[in-house]
Structure formats: C-alpha cells, structure tokens
C-alpha positions in Angstrom: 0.0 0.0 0.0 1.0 3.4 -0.6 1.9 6.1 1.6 -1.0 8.0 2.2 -0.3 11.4 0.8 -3.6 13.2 3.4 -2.4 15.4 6.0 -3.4 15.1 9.4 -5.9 17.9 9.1 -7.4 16.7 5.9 -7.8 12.7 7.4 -9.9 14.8 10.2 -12.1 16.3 7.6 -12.6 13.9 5.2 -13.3 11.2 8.2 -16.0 14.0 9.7 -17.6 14.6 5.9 -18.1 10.5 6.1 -19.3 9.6 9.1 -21.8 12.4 8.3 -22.6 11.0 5.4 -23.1 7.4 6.8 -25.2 9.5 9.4 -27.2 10.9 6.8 -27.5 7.3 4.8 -28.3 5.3 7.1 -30.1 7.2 10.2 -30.2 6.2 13.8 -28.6 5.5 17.2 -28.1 1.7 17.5 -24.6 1.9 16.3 -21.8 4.2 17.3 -19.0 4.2 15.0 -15.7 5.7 15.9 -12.7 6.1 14.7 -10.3 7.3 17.9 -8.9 10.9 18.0 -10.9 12.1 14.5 -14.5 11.3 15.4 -17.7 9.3 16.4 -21.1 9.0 15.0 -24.3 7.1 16.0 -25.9 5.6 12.9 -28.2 2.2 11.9 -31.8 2.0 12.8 -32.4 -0.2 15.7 -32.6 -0.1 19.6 -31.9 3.1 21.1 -28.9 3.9 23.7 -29.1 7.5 25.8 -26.2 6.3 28.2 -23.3 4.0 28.6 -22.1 2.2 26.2 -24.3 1.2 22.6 -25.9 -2.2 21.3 -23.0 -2.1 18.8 -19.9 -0.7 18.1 -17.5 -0.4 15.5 -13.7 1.0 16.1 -11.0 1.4 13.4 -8.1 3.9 12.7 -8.4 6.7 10.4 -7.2 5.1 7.0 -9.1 2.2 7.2 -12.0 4.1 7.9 -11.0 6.3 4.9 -10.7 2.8 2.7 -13.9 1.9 3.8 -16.0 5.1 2.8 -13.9 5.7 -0.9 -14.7 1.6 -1.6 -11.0 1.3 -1.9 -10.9 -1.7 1.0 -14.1 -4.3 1.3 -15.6 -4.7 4.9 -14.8 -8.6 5.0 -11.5 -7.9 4.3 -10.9 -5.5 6.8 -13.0 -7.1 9.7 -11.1 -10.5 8.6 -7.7 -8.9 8.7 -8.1 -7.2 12.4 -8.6 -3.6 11.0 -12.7 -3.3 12.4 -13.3 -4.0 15.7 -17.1 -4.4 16.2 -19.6 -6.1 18.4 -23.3 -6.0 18.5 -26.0 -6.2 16.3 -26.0 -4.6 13.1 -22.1 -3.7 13.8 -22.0 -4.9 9.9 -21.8 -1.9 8.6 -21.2 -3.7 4.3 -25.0 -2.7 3.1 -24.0 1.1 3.7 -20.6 0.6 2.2 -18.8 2.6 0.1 -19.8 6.0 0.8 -18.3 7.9 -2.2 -20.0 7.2 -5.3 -18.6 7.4 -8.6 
C-alpha cells in the first residue's frame, strides 16, 4: 500500500464529511462508530442507547476508515484482517458501504 499522501488535518475532515454521510445514509442511534482521535457517529436504525455504552460498536483507525467510505478496502476484508473491531447487532456496517460514489 501506498503512503497516504492526506495530511493530518485533511484525514480529520474527510473522516467528519463520512461519518456524516453514513449519518445521513443510514439514520439512527443503534450503532456508534468511531474512529479514535478524528471522530464518532451514532448511525443504523435499531434499539436506542441515551447512556453507557451502545448495542453495537464499531472502532477502526483513520485510513481504514478512509478505505472503507472511498470503496477502496471491502468490509470482509478489513474485519477478517483485524482492522474493524465491532460487536453488536448490526455492527456490519457492508449494506452502507462505500460511501463515495462514482
């Protein structure tokens, strides 16, 4: 893989322009998705949390979050490989995957 070119400050902004995206495709607060230090999202119809921790969760670092939305790395690949952690139901986040469209 590459060296990815982004600079911290652009990683932060495209990862915030996603996760609002994903917000806006898929609606709801049975899934928080985060991605440590750049940002977090509640997203996926289902039960709904107020406090503690949600139904499901999904963690990963910024570029393969980055992969994930620009269709550039496949869910099963990444959750296979040890670059997702999730838990939960509907922590499968592949039927809102890619985010970008051509």
């Amino acid at each position: 893989m590459a060296a990815d070119p982004r600079t911290p400050e652009q990683k932060k902004m495209l990862t915030k322009h996603f996760m609002a995206v994903l917000a806006d495709k898929a609606p709801g607060n049975s899934v928080e998705v985060r991605v440590p230090g750049y940002a977090a999202v509640q997203a996926i119809e289902g039960v709904r949390h107020t406090r503690g921790t949600p139904p499901a969760v999904v963690e990963m670092e910024v570029d393969t979050w980055l992969e994930l939305a620009t269709g550039s790395l496949s869910w099963g690949y990444a959750y296979t490989s040890g670059r997702i952690r999730a838990s939960g139901e509907r922590a499968d986040l592949t039927p809102h995957l890619p985010l970008m469209q051509d």
